[in-house]
N, C-alpha and C positions, 0 to 999 in steps of 0.2 A: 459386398462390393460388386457391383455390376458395370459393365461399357457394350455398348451398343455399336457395330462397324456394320458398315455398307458396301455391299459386295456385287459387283457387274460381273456375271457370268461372261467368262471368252470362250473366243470359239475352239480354241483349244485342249478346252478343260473336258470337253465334250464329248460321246459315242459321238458317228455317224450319221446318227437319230436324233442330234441334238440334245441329249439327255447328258446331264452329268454325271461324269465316271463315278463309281464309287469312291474311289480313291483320292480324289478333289477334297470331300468331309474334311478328313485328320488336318490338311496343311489350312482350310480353314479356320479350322479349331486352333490352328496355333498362331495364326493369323490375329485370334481374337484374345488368346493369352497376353500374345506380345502386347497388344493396345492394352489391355486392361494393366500390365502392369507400367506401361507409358503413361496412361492416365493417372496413375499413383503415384507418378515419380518416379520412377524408376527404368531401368532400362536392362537387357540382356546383358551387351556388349559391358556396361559396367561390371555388373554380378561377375560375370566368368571371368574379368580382367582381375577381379578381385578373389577368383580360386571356386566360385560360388558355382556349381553347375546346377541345373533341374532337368532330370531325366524324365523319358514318359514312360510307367513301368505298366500302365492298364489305360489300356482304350475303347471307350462302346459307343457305337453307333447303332441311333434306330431310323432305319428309313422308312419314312411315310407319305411322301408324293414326291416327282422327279422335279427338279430342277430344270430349267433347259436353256439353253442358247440366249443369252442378252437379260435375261430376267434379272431383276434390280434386288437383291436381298438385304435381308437385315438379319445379320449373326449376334443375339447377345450372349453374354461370355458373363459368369457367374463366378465368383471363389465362394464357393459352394461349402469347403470345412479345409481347416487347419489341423495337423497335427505335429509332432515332434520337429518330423524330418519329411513329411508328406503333404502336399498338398491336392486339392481337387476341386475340380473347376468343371461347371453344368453349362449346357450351350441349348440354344435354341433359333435355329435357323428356318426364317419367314418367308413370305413371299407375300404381300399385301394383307397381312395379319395371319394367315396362313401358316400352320407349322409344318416344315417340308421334312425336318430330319431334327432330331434331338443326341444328343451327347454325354458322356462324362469322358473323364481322364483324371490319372491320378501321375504328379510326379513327383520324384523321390529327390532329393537333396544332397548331393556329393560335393567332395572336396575335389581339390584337383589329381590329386591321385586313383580318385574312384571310390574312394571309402563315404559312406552314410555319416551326412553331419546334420546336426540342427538344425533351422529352416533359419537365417539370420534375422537378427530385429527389425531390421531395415525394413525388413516385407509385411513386416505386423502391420497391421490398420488402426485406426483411431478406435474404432470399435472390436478388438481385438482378437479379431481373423488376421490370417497374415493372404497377403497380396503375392499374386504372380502371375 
């Protein structure tokens, strides 16, 4: 399962230099999670209301050309492999076909008191990866 978001760099997100922070990455990546699991039908706000949390327990980022100031992106967002209680999600962030920065993340599946649960059904896909 793959979603595609498009993303306008602000001037905020930005050094000085116009270059985006490093730190900008991660909250696009979760930027691109959250769609991808709206695109499935699904939603955050539901999941946790329902006790479901997903933590982020591993993050990598590779940077390979900057970002800057106003430039138009395009982050796709991959559910990459399913397991138990984990899942992990590949990203690939553009800029006019251009790959600027590449990703993974892996997160973990809790109840609402903290403890490690199985990934609910809900999130499985038709093709049976689970979604998030």
């Amino acid at each position: 399962m793959t979603n595609e978001l498009e993303i306008r760099v602000r001037y905020r997100e930005c050094d000085p230099m116009g270059v985006v922070h490093h730190t900008v990455y991660p909250t696009w990546f979760e930027m691109g999670r959250t769609e991808l699991l709206r695109a499935a039908g699904g939603g955050y706000r539901d999941m946790e209301a329902a006790g479901i949390f997903l933590v982020v327990v591993k993050l990598e980022v590779q940077y390979r050309q900057p970002a800057r100031y106003d430039d138009l992106l395009q982050l796709e967002t991959t559910l990459a492999k399913a397991s138990r209680a984990k899942i992990q999600h590949a990203y690939s962030l553009k800029r006019d076909g251009i790959v600027l920065a590449t990703g993974e993340t892996t997160l973990a599946c809790l109840d609402a008191s903290g403890q490690v649960r199985e990934v609910p059904d809900s999130l499985v896909t038709a093709d049976g990866a689970r979604a998030s």
